[in-house]
C-alpha atoms as an extended CHARMM CRD file, in Angstrom:
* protein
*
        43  EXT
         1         1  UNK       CA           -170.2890000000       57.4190000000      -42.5460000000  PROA      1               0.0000000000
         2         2  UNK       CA           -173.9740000000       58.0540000000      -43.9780000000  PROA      2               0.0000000000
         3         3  UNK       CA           -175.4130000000       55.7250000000      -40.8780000000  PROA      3               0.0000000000
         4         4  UNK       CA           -173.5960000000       58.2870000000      -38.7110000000  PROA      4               0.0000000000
         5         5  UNK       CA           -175.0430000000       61.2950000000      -40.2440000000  PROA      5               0.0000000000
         6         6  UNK       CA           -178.4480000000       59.4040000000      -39.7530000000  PROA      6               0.0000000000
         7         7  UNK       CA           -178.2100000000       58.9460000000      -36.6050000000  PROA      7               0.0000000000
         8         8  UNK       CA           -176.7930000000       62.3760000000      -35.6720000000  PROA      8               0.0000000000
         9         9  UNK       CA           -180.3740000000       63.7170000000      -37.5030000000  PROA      9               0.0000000000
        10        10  UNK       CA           -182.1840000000       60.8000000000      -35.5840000000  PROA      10              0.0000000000
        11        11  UNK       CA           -180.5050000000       62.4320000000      -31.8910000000  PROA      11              0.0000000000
        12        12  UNK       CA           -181.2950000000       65.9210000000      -32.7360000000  PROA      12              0.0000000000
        13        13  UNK       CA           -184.3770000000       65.3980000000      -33.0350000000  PROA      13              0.0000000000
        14        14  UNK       CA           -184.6030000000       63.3360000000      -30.0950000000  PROA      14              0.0000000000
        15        15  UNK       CA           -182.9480000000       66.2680000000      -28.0510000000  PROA      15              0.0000000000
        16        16  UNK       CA           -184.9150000000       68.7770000000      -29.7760000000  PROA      16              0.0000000000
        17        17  UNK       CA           -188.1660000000       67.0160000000      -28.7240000000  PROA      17              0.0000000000
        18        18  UNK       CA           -186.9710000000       66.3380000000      -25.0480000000  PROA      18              0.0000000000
        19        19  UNK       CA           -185.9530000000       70.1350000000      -24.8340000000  PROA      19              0.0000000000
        20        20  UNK       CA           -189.4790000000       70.9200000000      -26.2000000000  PROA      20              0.0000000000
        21        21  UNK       CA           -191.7990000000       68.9410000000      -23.6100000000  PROA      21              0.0000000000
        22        22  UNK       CA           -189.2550000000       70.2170000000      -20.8160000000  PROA      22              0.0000000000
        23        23  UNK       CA           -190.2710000000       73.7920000000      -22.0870000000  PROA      23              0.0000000000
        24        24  UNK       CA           -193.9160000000       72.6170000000      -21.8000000000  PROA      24              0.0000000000
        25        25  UNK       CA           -193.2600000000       71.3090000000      -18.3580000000  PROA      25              0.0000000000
        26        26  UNK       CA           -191.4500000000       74.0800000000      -17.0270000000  PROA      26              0.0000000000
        27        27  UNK       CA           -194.5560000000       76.6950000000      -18.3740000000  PROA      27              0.0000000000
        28        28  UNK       CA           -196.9500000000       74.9110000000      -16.7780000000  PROA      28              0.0000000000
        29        29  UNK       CA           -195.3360000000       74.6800000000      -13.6460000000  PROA      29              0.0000000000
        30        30  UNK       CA           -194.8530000000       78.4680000000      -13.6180000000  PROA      30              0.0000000000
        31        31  UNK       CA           -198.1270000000       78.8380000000      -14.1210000000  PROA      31              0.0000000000
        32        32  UNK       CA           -199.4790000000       76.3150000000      -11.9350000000  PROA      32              0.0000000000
        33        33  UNK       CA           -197.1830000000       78.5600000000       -9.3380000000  PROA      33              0.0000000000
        34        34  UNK       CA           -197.6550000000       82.2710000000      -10.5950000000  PROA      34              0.0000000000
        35        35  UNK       CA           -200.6690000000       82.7040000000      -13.2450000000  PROA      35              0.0000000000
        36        36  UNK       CA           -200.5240000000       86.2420000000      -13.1510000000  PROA      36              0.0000000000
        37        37  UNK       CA           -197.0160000000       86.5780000000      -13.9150000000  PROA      37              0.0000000000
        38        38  UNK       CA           -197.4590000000       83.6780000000      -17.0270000000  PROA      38              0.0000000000
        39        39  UNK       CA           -200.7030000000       85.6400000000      -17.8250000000  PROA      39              0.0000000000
        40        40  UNK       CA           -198.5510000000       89.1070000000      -18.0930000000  PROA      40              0.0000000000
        41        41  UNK       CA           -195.5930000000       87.7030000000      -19.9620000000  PROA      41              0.0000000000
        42        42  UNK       CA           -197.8950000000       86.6100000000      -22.4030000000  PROA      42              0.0000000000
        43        43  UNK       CA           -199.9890000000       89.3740000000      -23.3080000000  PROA      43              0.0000000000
């Protein structure tokens, strides 16, 4: 049982830092595409 809660800790934070870099990914391929708009959103 405690091995199982590890490893549900150990795959959210896997999934956690997959969804993170995807987030990176995806910004800078908006603003590779649109810099004004990424430029606007963030000010």
């Amino acid at each position: 049982m405690h091995g199982l809660v590890v490893d549900w800790s150990y795959w959210a934070r896997h999934v956690a830092g997959h969804l993170r870099v995807a987030g990176l990914v995806s910004e800078l391929r908006l603003e590779t595409l649109d810099p004004p708009a990424v430029l606007g959103r963030l000010q």
